[in-house]
KENULO-118628 format. One line per field, with one value per residue (C-alpha): residue number from 1; residue in one letter; chain; x, z, y. Coordinates in steps of 0.001 Angstrom, whole numbers, plus 500000, padded with zeros to 6 digits. Example, Ala and Ser with C-alpha at 12.3 -4.5 7.8 and 13.67 -1.06 7.14 Angstrom:
<recs>
i	c(1|2)
aa	c(a|s)
ch	c(A|A)
u	c(512300|513670)
w	c(507800|507140)
v	c(495500|498940)
</recs>
This chain:
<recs>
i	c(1|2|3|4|5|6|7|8|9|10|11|12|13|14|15|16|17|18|19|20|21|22|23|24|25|26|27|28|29|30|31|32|33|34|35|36|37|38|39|40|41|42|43|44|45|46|47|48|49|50|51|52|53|54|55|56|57|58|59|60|61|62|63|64|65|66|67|68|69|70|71|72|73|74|75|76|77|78|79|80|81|82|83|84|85|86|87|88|89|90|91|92|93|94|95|96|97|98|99|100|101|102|103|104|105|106|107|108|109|110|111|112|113|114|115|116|117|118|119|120|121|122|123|124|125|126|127|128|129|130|131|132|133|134|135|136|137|138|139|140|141|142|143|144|145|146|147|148|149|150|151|152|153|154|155|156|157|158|159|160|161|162|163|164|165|166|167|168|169|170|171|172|173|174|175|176|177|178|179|180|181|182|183|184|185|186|187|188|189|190|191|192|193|194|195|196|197|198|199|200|201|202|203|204|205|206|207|208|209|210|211|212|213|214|215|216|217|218|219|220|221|222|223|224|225|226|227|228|229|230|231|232|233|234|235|236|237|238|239|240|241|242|243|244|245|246|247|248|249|250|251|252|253|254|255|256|257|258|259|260|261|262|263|264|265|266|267|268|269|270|271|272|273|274|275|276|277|278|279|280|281|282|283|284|285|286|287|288|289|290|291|292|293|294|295|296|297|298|299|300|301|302|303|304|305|306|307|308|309|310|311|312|313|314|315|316|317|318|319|320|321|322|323|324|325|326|327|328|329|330|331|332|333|334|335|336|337|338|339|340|341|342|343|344|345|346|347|348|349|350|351|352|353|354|355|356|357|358|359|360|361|362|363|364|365|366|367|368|369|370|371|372|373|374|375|376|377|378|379|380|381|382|383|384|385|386|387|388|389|390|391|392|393|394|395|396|397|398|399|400|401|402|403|404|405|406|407|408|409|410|411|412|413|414|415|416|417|418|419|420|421|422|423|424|425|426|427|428|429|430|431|432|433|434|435|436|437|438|439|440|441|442|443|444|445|446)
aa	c(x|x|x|x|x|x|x|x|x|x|x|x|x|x|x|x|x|x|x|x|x|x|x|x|x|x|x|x|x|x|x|x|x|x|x|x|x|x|x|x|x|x|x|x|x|x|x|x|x|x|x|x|x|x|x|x|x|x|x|x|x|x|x|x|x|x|x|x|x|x|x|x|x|x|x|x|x|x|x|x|x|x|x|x|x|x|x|x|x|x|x|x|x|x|x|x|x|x|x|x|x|x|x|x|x|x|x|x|x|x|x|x|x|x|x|x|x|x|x|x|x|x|x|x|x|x|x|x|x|x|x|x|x|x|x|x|x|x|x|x|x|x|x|x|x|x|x|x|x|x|x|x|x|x|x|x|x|x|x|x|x|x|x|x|x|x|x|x|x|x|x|x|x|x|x|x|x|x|x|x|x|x|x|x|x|x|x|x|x|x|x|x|x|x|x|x|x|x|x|x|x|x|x|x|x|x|x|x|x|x|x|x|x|x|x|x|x|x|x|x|x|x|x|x|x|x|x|x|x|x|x|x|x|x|x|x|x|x|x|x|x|x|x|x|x|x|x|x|x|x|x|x|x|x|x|x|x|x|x|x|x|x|x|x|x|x|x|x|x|x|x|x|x|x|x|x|x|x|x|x|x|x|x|x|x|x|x|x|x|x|x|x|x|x|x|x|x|x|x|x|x|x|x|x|x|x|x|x|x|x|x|x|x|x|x|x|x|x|x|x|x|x|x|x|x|x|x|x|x|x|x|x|x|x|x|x|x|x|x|x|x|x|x|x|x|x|x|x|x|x|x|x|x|x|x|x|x|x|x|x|x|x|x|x|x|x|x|x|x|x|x|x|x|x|x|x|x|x|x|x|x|x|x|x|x|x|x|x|x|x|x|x|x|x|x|x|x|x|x|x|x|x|x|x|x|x|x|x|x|x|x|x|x|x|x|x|x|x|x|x|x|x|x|x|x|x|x|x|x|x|x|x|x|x|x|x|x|x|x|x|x|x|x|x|x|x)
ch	c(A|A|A|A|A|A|A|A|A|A|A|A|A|A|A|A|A|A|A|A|A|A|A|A|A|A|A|A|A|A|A|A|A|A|A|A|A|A|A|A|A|A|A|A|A|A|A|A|A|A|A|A|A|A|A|A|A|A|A|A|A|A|A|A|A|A|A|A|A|A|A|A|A|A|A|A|A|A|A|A|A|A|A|A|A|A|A|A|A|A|A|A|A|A|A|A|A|A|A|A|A|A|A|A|A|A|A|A|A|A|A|A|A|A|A|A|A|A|A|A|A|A|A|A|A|A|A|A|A|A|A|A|A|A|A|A|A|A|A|A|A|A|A|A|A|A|A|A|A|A|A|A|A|A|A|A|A|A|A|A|A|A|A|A|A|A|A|A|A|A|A|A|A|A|A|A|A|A|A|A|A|A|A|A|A|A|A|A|A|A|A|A|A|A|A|A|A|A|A|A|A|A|A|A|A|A|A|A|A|A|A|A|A|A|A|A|A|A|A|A|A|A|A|A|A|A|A|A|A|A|A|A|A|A|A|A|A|A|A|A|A|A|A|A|A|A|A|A|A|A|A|A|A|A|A|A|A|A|A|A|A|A|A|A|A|A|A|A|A|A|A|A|A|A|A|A|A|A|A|A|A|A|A|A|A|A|A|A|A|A|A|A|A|A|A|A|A|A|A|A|A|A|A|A|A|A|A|A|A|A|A|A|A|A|A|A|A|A|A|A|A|A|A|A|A|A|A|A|A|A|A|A|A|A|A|A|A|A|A|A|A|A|A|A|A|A|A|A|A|A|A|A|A|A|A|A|A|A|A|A|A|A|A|A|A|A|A|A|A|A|A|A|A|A|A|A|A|A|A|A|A|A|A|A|A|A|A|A|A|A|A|A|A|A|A|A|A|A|A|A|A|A|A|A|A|A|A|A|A|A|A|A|A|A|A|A|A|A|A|A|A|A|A|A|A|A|A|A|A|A|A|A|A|A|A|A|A|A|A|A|A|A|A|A|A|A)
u	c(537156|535344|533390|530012|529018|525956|524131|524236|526007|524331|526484|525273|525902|522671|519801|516469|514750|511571|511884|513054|510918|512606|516032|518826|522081|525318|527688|525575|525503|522345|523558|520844|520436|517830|515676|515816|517813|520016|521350|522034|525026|528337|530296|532860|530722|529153|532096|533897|531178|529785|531336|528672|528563|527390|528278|526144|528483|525616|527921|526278|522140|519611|518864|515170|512007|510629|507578|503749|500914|498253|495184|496036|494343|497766|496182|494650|497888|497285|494922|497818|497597|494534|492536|489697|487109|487995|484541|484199|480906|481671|484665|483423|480866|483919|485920|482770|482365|485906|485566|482392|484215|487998|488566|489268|492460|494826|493941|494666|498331|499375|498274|499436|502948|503264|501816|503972|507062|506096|505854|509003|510728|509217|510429|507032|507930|504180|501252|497512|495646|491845|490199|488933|490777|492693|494729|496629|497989|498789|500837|502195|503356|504721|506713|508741|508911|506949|504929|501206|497784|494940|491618|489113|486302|482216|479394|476143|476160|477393|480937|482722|484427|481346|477602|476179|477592|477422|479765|481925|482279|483109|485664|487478|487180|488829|491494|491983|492268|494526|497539|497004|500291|502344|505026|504664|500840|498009|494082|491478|487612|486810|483132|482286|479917|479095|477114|474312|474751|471790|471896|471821|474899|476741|475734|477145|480529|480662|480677|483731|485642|485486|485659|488449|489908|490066|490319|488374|488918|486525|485834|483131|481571|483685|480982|477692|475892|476736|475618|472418|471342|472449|470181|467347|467442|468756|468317|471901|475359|477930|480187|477851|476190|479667|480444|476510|477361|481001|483136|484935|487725|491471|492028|489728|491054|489085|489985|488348|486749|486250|482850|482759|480844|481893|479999|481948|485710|484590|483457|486612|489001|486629|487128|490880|490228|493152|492769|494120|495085|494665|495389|495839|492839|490171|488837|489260|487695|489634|487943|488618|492259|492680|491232|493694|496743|495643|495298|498862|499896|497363|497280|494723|496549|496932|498810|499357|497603|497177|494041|494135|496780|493685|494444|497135|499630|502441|502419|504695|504227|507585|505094|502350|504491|505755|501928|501036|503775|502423|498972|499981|501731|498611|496044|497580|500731|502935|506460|507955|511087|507936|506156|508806|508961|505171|505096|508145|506286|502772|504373|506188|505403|502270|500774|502585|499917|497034|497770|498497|502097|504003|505510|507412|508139|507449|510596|514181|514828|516300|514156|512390|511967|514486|512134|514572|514961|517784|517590|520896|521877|523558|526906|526035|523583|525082|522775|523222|521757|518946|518153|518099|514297|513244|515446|514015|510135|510873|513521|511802|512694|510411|512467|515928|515091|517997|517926|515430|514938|512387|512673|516345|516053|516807|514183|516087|519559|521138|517306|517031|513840|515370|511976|510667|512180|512111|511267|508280|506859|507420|505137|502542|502681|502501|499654|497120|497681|496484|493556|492884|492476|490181|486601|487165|487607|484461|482287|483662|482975|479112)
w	c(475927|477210|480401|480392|483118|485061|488385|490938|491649|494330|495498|497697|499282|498577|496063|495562|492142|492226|488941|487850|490861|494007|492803|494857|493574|495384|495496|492782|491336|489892|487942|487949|485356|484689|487613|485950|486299|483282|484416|487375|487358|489333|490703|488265|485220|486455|487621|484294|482164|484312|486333|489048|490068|493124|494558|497708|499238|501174|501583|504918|503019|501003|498309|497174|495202|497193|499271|497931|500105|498276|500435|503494|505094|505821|507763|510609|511706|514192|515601|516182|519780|520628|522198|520706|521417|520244|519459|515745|515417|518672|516528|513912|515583|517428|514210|512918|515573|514969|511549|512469|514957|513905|510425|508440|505867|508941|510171|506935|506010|509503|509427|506498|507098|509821|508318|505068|507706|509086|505655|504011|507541|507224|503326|501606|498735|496960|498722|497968|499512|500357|502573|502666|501173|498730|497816|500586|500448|497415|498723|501671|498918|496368|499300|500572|496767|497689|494751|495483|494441|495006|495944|494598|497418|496052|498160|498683|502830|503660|505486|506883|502677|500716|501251|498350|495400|492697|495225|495494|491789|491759|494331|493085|489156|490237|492119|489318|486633|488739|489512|486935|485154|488492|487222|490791|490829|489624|490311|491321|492078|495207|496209|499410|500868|497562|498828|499645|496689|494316|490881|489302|491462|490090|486714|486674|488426|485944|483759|485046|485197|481890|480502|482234|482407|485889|488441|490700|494517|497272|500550|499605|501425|504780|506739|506767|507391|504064|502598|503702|502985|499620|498898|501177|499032|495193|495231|494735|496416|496567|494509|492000|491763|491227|488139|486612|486344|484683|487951|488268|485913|486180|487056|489620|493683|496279|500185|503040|501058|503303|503296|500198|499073|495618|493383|494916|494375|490908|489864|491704|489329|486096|486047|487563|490323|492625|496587|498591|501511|504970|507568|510510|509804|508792|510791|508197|508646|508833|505320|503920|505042|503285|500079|499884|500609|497988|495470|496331|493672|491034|489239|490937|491880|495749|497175|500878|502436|505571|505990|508088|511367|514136|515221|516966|514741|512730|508836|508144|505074|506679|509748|507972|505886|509083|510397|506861|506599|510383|508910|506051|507898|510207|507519|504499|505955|503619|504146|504923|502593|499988|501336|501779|498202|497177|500403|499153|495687|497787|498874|495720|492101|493285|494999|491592|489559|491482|491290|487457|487867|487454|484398|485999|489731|491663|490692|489734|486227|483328|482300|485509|487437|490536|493574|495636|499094|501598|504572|507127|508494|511480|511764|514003|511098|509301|506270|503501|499783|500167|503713|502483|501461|504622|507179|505156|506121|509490|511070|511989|508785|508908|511728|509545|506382|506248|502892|500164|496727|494292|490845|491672|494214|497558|500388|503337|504282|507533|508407|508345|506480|504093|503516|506967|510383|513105|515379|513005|513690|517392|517463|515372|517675|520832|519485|518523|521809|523848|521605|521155|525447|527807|527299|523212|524387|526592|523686|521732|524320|524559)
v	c(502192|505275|504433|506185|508453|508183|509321|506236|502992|500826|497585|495194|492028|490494|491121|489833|491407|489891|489299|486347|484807|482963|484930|485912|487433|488062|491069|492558|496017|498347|501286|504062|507234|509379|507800|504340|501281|501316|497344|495014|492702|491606|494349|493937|494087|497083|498874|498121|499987|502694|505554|506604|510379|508865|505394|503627|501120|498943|495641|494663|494998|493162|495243|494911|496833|499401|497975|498925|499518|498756|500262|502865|505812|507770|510678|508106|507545|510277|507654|505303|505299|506485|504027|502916|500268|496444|495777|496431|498590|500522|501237|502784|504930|506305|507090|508337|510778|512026|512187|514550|517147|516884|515896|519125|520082|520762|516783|515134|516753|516450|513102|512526|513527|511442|508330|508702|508927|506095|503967|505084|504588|500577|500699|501558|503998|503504|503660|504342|506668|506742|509881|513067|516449|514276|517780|517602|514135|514880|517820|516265|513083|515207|516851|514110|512165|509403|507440|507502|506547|508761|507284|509799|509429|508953|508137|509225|510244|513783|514126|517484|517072|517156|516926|514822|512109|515202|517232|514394|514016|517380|517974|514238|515503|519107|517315|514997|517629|520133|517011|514771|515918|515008|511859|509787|510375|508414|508177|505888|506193|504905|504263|504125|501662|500203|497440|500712|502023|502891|501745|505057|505912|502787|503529|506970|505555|503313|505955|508119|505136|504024|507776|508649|505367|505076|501973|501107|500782|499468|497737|495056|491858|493145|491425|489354|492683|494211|491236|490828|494476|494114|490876|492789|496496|494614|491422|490507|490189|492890|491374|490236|493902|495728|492828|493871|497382|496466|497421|494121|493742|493513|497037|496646|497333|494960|495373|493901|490940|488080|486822|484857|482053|480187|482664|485465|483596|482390|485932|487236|484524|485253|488720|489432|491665|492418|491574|493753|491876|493707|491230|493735|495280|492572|489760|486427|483320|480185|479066|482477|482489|478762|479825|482699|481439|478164|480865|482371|478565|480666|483417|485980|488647|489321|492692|493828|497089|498670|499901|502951|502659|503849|500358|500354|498646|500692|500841|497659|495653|493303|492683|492000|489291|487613|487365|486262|483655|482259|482303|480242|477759|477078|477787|475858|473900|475609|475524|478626|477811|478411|481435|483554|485072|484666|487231|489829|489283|490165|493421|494357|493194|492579|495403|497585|494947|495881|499839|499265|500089|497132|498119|501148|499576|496641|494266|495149|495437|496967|500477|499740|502949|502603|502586|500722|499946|498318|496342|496456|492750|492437|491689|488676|486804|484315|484170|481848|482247|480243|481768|485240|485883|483641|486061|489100|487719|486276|489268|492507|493926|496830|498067|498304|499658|501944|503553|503736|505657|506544|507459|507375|510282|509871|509714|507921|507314|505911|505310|509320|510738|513043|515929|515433|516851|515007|518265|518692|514730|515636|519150|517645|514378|516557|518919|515750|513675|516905|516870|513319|513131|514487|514955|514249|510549|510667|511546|508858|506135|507371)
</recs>
């Protein structure tokens, strides 16, 4: 029998696929070709049908899908650690006065590099994308090979990236029209402030979307604020506004929610909308955080994001699953035996759902694009089958991720960025912290 050649054999001790749920497999095998996973079996099987141009011997990993950040602001990462103020709307009028006097093109794909270092370092190989001179994400993504989402920016207040809502439109459309073609890139109109917005303005958003057929992504009902103004200028809820005008459906891409009353979680299970859950990055109520992880048993649809990283905290989905799985525990008394894969499933299959891409990534399967991922164990861990998913949550993860791939293509090995120097990181890193200090902090504090 002639053994057909192809591009890569992974083997693995362990693997979990995501799909079929609550799975584990041991000393397993995914044979990749053409950037796809051509099958998944026992070493054995695999090695008996396919000869591998390339073989990854990863006996001491997990092997899973690679990670999806659902909601992220890449370029703030050169806020990491720069302090800002705890108090939330002191906060924001600092990042809006450096969004005023150093955003520009040279901010956002230096930022940008470093923040999509720092996800496909934690095992993120999708992530969506939501700021100012969307080109050069895009460039800074297509780069290193990383899958990504582009939030196409519309509001009505002027910014150092356009002055008006018909600007916007313009800039996002242009953008749109000159990458569209790119295979790891896809689009999504993201209104700003929506709660504020006229109804004309959601009318004609409304519009694009449906013409171009085009999700939608938004912050809405982040606070009691929001809320208020809404009922005080139309009459109606956030929530309830977006669903008049047609902007809630299952394509639809909701962050920061987490001032709800019933009308808001019943309009939120009517029409499908995806959550995107930001835990280091919103304040939830105890209520809030009950209803959630209830609806984890249902069938709403619930992915992990980051939000931007000017708080302190490092992109890591695994982090954010550990803090989740505490959460749970308090919030909901689940058992963590339980959580464990409804959490890998949160920063996988599901975030893939709520970007509309779970048919090409998000779990491990046959024809499924191979966005993959492996964690190293330590020699010391003795892990059994049915620990495997709980050590993955509980373990640090984030911090060793030591090879990941997407579309089949390489981006990491050994833990070692493939597209992005480490002396480059270090003179970008060097060249913001001198900027970020002195007087420039100050100003903010005023």
């Amino acid at each position: 029998m002639t053994i057909a050649r192809i591009d890569m054999i992974i083997n693995c001790k362990y693997l979990i696929p995501v799909i079929p749920e609550n799975t584990v497999l041991i000393d397993y095998s995914i044979a990749v070709d053409d950037g796809k996973i051509l099958q998944i079996g026992p070493y054995k099987e695999i090695e008996s049908k396919w000869n591998a141009i390339k073989y990854e011997d990863l006996q001491n990993h997990c092997v899973l899908p690679g990670l999806v950040n659902s909601y992220s602001q890449a370029s703030m990462s050169l806020l990491n650690n720069f302090q800002l103020a705890e108090e939330n709307s002191s906060r924001i009028k600092q990042l809006k006065t450096i969004q005023s006097t150093l955003v520009d093109e040279n901010f956002v794909s230096e930022g940008s590099l470093l923040g999509i270092n720092q996800m496909v370092k934690k095992g993120i190989t999708c992530f969506s994308d939501n700021f100012f001179f969307p080109d050069n994400t895009i460039s800074i993504s297509k780069s290193v090979g990383v899958r990504t989402q582009i939030g196409l920016i519309l509001t009505k207040d002027s910014s150092v990236y356009a002055k008006n809502f018909e600007e916007y439109i313009h800039k996002g459309l242009d953008t749109r029209d000159q990458y569209k073609d790119l295979s790891l890139l896809t689009f999504a109109i993201a209104p700003i402030n929506a709660f504020s917005l006229e109804d004309h303005i959601l009318r004609e958003i409304a519009k694009y979307a449906n013409e171009l057929d085009l999700p939608i992504q938004s912050l809405c009902n982040e606070n009691k604020y929001e809320i208020e103004k809404s009922i005080e200028y139309f009459g109606s809820r956030p929530l309830k506004r977006l669903n008049e005008y047609g902007l809630l459906n299952n394509q639809t891409q909701l962050c920061g929610i987490c001032d709800l009353n019933e009308e808001d979680f019943d309009l939120l299970r009517v029409t499908r909308s995806n959550i995107l859950f930001c835990p280091f990055a919103t304040n939830y109520s105890e209520q809030y955080l009950y209803k959630l992880f209830a609806t984890l048993e249902e069938e709403q649809n619930i992915a992990f994001g980051s939000d931007g990283a000017d708080l302190g905290f490092e992109i890591d989905l695994f982090n954010m699953m550990r803090t989740s799985a505490l959460l749970a525990r308090v919030n909901y008394k689940s058992k963590l035996k339980s959580i464990a894969h409804r959490l890998l499933r949160m920063g996988t299959i599901n975030g893939a759902r709520a970007l509309g891409l779970d048919d090409k990534i998000g779990s491990l399967e046959t024809d499924k694009e191979a966005d993959i991922i492996a964690i190293e164990l330590s020699d010391s861990d003795v892990i059994s089958e049915n620990q495997i998913a709980e050590h993955i949550v509980f373990s640090n993860s984030g911090s060793h991720v030591s090879h990941s791939w997407v579309s089949g293509k390489n981006l990491m090995r050994e833990s070692v960025v493939k597209n992005i120097p480490q002396s480059k990181l270090d003179k970008i890193c060097n060249k913001w912290s001198s900027k970020l200090s002195g007087n420039f902090t100050t100003r903010c504090s005023q």
